[in-house]
C-alpha positions in Angstrom: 0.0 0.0 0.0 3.0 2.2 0.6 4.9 1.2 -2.3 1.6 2.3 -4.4 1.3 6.3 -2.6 4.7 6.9 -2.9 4.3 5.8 -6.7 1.5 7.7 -7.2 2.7 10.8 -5.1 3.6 13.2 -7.6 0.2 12.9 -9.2 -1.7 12.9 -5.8 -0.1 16.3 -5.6 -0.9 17.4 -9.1 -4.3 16.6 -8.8 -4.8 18.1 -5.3 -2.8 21.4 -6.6 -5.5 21.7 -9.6 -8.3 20.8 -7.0 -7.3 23.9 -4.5 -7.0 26.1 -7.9 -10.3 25.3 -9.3 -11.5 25.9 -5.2 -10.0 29.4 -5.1 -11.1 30.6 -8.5 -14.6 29.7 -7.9 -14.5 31.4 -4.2 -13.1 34.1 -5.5 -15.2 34.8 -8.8 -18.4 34.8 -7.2 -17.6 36.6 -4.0 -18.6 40.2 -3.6 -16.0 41.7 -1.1 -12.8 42.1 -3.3 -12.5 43.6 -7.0 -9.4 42.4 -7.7 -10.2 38.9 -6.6 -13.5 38.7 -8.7 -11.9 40.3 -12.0 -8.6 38.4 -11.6 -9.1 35.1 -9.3 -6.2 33.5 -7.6 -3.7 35.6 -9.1 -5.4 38.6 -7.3 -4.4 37.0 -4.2 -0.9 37.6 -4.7 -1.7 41.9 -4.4 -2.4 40.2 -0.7 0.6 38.3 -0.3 3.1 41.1 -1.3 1.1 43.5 0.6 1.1 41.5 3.8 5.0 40.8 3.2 5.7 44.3 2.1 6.8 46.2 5.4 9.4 43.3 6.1 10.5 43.5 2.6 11.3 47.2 3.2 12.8 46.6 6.9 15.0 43.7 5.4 15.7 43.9 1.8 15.2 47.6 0.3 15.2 50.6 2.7 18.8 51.9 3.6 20.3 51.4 7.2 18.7 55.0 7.7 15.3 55.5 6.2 13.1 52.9 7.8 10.2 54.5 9.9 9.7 55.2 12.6 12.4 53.3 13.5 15.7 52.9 11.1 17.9 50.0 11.1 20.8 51.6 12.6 18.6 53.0 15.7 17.8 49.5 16.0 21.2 47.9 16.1 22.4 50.6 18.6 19.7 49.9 21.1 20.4 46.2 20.8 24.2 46.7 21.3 23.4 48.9 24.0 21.1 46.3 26.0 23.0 42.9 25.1 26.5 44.1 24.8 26.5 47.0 26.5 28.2 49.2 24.3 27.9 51.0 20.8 31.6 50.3 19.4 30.9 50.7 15.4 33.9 50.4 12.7 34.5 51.8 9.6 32.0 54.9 9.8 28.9 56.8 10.1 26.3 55.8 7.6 24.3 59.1 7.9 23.9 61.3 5.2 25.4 64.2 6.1 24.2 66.6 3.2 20.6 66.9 4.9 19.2 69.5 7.5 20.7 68.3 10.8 21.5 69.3 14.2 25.3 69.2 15.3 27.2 69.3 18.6 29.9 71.6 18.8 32.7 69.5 20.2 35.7 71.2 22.1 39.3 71.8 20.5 40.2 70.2 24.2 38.0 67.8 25.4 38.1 66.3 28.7 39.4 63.1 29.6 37.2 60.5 31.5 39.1 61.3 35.2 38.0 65.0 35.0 34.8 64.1 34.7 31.6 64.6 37.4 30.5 61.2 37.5 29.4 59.1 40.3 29.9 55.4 39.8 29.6 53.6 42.7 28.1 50.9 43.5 28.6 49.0 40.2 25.3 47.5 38.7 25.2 43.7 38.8 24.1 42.5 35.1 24.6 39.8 32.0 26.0 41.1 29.1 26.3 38.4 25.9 30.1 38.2 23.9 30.2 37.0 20.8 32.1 33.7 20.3 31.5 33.2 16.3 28.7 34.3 14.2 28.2 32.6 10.5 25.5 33.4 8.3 23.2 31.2 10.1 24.4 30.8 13.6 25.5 33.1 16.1 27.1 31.7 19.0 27.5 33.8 22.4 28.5 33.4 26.3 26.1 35.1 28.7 28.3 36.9 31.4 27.6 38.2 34.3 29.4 41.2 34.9 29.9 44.6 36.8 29.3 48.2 35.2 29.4 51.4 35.4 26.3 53.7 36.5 27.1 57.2 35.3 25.2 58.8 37.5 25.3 62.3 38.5 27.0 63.7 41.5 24.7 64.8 44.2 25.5 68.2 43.8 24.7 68.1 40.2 21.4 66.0 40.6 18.2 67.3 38.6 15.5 68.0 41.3 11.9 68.4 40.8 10.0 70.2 43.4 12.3 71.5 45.3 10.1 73.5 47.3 7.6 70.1 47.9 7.9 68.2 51.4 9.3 65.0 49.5 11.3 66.4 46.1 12.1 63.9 43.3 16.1 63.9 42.9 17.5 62.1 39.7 20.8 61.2 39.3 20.0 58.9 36.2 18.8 61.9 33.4 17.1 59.2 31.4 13.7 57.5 32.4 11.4 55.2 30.7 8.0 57.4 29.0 4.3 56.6 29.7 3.6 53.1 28.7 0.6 51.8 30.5 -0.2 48.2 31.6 -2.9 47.5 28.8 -1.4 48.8 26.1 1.9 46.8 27.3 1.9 42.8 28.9 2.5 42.6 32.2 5.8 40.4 31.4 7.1 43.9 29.5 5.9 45.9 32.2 8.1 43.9 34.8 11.1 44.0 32.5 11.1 47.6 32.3 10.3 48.2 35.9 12.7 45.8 37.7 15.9 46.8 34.6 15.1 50.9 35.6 15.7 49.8 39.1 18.7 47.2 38.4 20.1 50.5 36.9 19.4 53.1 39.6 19.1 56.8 39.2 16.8 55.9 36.4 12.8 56.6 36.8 9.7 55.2 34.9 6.1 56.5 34.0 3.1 54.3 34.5 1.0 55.7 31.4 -2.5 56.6 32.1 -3.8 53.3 32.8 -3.4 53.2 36.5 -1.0 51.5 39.1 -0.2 47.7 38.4 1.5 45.5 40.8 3.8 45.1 37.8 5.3 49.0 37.9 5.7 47.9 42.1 8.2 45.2 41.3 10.7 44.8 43.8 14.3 43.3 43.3 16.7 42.1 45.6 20.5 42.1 46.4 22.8 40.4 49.5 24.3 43.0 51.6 26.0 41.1 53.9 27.4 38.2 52.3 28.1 36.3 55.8 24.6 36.9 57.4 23.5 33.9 59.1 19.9 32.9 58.7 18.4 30.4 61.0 14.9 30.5 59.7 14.8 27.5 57.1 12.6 29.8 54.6 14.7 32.7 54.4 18.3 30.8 54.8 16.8 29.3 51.3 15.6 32.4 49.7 18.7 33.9 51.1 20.6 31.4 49.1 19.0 31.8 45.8 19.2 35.7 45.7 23.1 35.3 46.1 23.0 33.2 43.2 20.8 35.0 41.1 21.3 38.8 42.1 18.9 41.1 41.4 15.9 38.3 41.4 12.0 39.8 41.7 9.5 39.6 44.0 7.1 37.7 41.2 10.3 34.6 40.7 11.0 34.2 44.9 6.9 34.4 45.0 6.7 31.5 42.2 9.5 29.9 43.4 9.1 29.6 47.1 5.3 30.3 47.5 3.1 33.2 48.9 4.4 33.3 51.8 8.1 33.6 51.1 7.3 37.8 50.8 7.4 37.8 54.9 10.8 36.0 55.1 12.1 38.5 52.8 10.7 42.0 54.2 12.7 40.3 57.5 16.0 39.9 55.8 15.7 43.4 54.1 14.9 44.7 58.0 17.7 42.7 59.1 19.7 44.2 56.5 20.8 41.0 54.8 19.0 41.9 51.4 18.9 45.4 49.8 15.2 45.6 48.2 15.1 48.3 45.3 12.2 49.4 43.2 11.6 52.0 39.8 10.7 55.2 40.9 7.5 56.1 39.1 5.6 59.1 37.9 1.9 58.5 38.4 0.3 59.6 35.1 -3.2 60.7 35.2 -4.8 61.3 31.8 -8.7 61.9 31.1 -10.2 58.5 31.7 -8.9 59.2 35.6 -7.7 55.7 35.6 -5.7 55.3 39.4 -7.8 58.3 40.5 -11.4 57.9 40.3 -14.5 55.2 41.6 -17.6 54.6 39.6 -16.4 56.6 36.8 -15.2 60.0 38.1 -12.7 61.3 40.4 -12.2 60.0 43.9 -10.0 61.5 45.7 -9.0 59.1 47.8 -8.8 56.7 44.8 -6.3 59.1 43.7 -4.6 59.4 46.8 -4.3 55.4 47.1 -2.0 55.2 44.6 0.1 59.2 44.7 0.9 58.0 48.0 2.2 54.8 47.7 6.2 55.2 48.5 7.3 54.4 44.9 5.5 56.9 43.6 8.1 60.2 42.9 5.7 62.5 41.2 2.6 62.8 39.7 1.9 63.9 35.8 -1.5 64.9 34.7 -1.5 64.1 31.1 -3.0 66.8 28.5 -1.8 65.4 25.3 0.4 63.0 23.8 2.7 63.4 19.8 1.0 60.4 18.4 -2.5 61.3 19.4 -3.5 64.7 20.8 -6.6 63.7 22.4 -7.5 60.6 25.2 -6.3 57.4 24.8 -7.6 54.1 23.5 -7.2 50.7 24.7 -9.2 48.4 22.2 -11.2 45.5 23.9 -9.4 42.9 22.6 -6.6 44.0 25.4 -8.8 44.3 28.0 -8.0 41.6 30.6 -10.0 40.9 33.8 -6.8 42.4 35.5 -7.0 45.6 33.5 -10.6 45.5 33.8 -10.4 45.9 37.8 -7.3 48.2 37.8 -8.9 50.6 35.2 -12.3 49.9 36.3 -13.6 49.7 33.1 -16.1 46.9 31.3 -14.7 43.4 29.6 -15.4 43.6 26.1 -15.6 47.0 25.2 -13.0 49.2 23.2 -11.9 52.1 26.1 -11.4 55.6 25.1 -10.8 58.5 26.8 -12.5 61.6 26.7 -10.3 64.1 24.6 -10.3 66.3 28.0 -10.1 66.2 30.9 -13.1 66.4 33.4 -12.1 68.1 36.4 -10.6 71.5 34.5 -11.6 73.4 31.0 -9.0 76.3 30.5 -5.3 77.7 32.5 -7.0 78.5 35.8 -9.1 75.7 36.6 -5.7 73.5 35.3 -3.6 75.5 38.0 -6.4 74.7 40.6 -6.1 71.0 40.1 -2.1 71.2 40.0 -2.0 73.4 43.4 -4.5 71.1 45.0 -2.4 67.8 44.7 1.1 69.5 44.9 -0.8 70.8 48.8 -2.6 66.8 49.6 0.4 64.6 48.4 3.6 66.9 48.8 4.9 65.5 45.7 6.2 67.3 42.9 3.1 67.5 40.3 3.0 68.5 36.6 1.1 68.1 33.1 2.0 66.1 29.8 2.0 68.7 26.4 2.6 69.1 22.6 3.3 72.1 20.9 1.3 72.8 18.1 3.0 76.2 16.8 5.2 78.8 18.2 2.5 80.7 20.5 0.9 77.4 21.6 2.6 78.5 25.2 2.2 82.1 25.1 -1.2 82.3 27.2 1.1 79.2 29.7 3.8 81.2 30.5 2.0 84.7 31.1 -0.7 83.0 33.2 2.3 81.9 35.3 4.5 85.2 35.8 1.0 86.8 36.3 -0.1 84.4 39.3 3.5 83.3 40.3 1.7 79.4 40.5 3.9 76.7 39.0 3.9 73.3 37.5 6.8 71.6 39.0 7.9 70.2 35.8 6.3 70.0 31.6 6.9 66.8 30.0 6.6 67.8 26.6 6.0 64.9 23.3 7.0 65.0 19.9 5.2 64.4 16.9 7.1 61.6 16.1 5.9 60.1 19.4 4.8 56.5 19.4 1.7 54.9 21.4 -0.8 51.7 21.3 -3.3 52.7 19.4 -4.4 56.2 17.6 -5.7 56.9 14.5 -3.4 58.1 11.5 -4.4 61.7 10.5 -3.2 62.1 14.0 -0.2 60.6 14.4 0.6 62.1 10.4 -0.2 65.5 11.4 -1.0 67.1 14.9 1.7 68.9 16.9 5.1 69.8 16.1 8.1 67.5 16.3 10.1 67.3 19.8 13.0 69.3 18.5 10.6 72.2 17.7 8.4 71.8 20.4 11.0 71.9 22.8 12.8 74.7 22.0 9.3 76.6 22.0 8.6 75.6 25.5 12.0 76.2 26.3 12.1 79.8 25.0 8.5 80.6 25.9 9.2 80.0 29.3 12.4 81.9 29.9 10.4 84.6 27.6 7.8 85.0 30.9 10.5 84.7 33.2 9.9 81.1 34.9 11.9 78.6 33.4 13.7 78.2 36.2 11.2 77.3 38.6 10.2 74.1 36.2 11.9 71.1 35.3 11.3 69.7 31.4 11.3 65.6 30.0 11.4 65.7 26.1 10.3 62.5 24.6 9.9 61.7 20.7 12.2 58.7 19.3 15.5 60.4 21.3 16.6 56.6 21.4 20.3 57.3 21.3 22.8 59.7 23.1 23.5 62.0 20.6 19.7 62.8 20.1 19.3 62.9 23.7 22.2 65.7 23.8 20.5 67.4 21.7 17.1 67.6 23.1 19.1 68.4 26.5 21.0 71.1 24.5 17.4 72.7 23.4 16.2 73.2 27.0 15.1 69.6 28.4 16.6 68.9 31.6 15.5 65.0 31.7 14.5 62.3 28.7 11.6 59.8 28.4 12.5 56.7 26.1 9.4 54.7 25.2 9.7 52.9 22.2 13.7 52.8 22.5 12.8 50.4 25.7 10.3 48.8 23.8 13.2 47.2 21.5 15.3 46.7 24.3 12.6 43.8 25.6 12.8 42.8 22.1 10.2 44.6 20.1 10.8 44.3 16.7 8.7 46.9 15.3 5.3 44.9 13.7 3.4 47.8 14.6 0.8 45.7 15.6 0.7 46.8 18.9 -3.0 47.3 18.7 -4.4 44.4 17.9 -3.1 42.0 20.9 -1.4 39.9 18.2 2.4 41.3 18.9 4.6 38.1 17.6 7.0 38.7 20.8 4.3 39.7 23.7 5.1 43.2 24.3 1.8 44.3 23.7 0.0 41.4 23.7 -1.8 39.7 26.9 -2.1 36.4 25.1 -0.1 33.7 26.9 1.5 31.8 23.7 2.9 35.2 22.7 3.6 37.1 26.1 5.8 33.9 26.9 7.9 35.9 24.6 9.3 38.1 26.5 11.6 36.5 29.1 11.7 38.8 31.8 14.6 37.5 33.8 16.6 38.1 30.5 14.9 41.2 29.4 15.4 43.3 32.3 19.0 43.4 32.4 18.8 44.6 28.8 16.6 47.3 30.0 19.3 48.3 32.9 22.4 48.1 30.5 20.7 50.4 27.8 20.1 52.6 30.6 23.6 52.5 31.3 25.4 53.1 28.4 22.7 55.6 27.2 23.9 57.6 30.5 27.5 56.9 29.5 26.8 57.7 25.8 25.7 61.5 27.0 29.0 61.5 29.4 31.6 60.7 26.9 29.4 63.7 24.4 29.3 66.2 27.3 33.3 65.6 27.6 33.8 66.0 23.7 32.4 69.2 23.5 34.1 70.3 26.8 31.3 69.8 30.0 32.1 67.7 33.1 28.5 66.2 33.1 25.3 65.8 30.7 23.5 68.6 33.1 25.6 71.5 31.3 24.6 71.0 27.6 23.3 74.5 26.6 23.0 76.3 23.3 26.6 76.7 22.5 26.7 73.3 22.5 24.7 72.9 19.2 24.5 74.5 15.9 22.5 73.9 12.8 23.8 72.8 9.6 21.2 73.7 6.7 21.9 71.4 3.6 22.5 74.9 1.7 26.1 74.4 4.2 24.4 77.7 6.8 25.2 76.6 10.2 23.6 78.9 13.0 24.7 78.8 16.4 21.5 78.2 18.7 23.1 80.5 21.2 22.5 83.4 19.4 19.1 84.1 20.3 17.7 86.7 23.2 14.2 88.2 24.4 13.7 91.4 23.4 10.5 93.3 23.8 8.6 90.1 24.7 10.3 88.3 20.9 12.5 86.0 20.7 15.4 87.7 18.1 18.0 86.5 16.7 21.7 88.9 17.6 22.6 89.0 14.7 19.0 90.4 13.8 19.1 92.9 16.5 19.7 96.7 15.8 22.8 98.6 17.9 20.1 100.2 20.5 18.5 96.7 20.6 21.7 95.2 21.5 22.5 97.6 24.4 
């Protein structure tokens, strides 16, 4: 019987090839959906094979190591080398085309060398980095090490603090935190990998997005302190013994590992000193669904206070708009777990959308009210989420400040080229300015009225590596969010199918086959190591163009190169008469 299929085979094939055609061009001739499948059957289906396969085509095959959107090949590489090797060593040269409209720093004629630097880095964070042993065209092999590095924090004296004047200031010593991601439009296995690698890194600091508090952003991780404690309980001499062989290990593994109740026996070796316990310190975004600060629907304030309180929390960030989508967010209902359901309290099986604005204010005053009211019941530094839309969107901002002397204690402020979950397109393709732009409107606006000073800025929009991040810190910001940059860390690989719960490596996806994806004992170490040498990146740029630490860049410390070869100087601007003017536009009694 054998003998006789496996003689027959190629015709059963034939046959059942001709069967499947004559299938197809019948479905498809006498369907009513598709034009191009009823005038040209089967062969029509190949518009839908290409068009499917197109995007990877371009990633892989035909755009250039620079023009894939929004996120280039070479961006990609960098933040890969950054998380899994720890460094951004490239040979040979820069692949950028240098003939377009750019922004440049203006490096020193002497530089400083590393030990002249302000740099504080002690203690050394504990991670794995991968070396390459031999990589062929279809095998790369590599040793995971585990090994110490270097922080690059900022000296105390040099730390960026927001609220000063609050009874419990934020103080960053890390200038780079991860950007408002909420649990919903992420997996709770990307949520931990973020949370427990910003607090692997220290100095660091991570958003919770608008959809409320999970006990995902509260990860805790743990390091021996005394490495010749004795334990006599039999519970914690064991968990004791696993943490020194697997530093840094979470809350979620000792839970999984050693059951509910191993939590107790470690809360008494972190009392007893033994263990170090170490969290992300969060900003507690609120955006217009109130999600985190409201009961039945609307605010509650003690809903609100709940969560603002909770020790982890640093500061609290009301969110007015976002680059990608200027209006309220969107969580579609095929993300909506019963876990999300409860934090958010919001219905299973409906898509969630925000109101475009916010409930509890309408204009500048009643904003300023809401502001001044939780700066006064929480003591932590609060502040709002914008986008610039032209170069007056602050105007009525900044004079309702000098006029009232109340103060945000910090503006996050978004670029257009902003990433999120889910918006529509003719947003994302065309409201608000890019971050570049914006910030340096904000930035200008503010010291135009007087009060930049009193406020702290965080400029997010794809600033993924050091040098943009120099930039943006050269144009006024004084901290960077990363969102999408920490997204590839974890192992995101662009799909841009983060809306439709069908992510192929479970970052944004809360089905268990494809959340499995993201290994978060593995993934969180890239997350601290990109942190890292992100931190070290804007160091070693600082020293080339002549600064002891990142906190310095300024205006010299950029020009911009036209691709007509005009370079301007962004120093050269002052306030006159309530304008910004360019010096060199400026008339002799102007100038005095």
């Amino acid at each position: 019987m054998l003998t006789f299929i496996f003689e027959k085979l190629p015709l059963i094939i034939f046959y059942s090839v001709i069967i499947i055609l004559v299938y197809f061009f019948l479905k498809d001739k006498y369907q009513n959906q598709h034009s191009i499948l009823k005038t040209h059957p089967i062969l029509g289906r190949l518009r839908y094979v290409f068009e499917m396969i197109g995007p990877e085509f371009r990633q892989y095959w035909f755009l250039n190591d620079k023009e894939g959107k929004p996120i280039d090949r070479d961006t990609m590489e960098t933040i890969a080398k950054a998380g899994k090797y720890a460094n951004t060593v490239i040979g040979f040269g820069s692949k950028k085309d240098f003939q377009k409209t750019d922004f440049y720093l203006s490096n020193s004629m002497f530089p400083l060398n590393v030990d002249e630097l302000e740099v504080n880095n002690t203690p050394k964070i504990k991670t794995y980095t991968y070396k390459i042993l031999n990589e062929s065209l279809m095998n790369r092999k590599e040793k995971r090490n585990k090994i110490e590095i270097k922080p690059w924090h900022l000296k105390n004296k040099d730390a960026i603090v927001i609220g000063p004047n609050r009874e419990k200031p934020f103080v960053v010593k890390g200038m780079i935190g991860i950007s408002a991601m909420s649990y919903g439009a992420l997996s709770k296995s990307a949520v931990k990998a973020l949370a427990q690698g910003v607090a692997i890194s220290g100095g660091a600091f991570m958003n919770t997005g608008e959809g409320g508090i999970s006990p995902y952003h509260l990860s805790k991780i743990y390091e021996v302190k005394d490495y010749d404690a004795a334990v006599n309980n039999k519970l914690g001499s064991q968990i004791y013994k696993y943490i020194k062989g697997h530093t840094n290990a979470s809350n979620f593994e000792i839970e999984h590992k050693f059951g509910s109740s191993a939590q107790k026996a470690v809360n008494a070796l972190v009392e007893g000193e033994i263990l170090e316990e170490k969290s992300a310190d969060l900003i507690f975004q609120v955006g217009s669904g109130l999600f985190g600060a409201r009961k039945n629907g609307k605010y509650d304030e003690e809903t609100f206070l709940r969560n603002a309180l909770r020790p982890e929390v640093k500061a609290i960030e009301i969110k007015l708009a976002q680059g990608a989508k200027v209006r309220g967010g969107k969580l579609p209902k095929e993300k909506i777990t019963r876990e999300i359901s409860y934090i958010r309290g919001v219905e299973m099986g409906k898509d969630v959308e925000s109101p475009n604005r916010f409930p509890l204010f309408s204009d500048i005053a009643s904003l300023f009210e809401l502001v001044m009211e939780w700066q006064k019941i929480t003591g932590k530094p609060v502040g709002f989420k914008v986008v610039a839309g032209d170069e007056t969107s602050f105007e009525e901002l900044g004079k309702y400040m000098a006029e009232t002397g109340y103060r945000p204690d910090f503006i996050s402020i978004d670029g257009a080229e902003g990433g999120t979950g889910a918006t529509y397109q003719e947003m994302a393709d065309s409201l608000g300015m890019p971050i570049y732009s914006g910030l340096y409107i904000l930035d200008q606006t503010m010291r135009k009225y007087g009060v930049r000073d009193d406020i702290k800025i965080i400029a997010s929009g794809m600033l993924a590596t050091a040098n943009k991040m120099a930039v943006a810190l050269s144009l006024g910001a004084d901290l960077i969010y990363i969102a999408r940059a920490a997204m590839n860390t974890i192992g995101c690989i662009n799909a841009m199918k983060c809306h439709t719960n069908l992510c192929p490596v479970g970052i944004t996806s809360h089905l268990p086959h494809l959340e499995k994806g993201v290994v978060v004992e593995e993934k969180r170490f890239r997350t601290a190591n990109y942190l890292a040498t992100m931190r070290e990146g804007l160091y070693m740029l600082g020293a080339s163009c002549g600064i002891d630490n990142p906190t310095k860049f300024d205006k010299q410390h950029i020009a911009l190169r036209r691709n007509d070869n005009e370079v301007k100087k962004f120093e050269n601007f002052v306030v006159v008469d309530n304008k910004i003017k360019a010096v060199n536009n400026l008339s002799e009694k102007e100038l005095v």
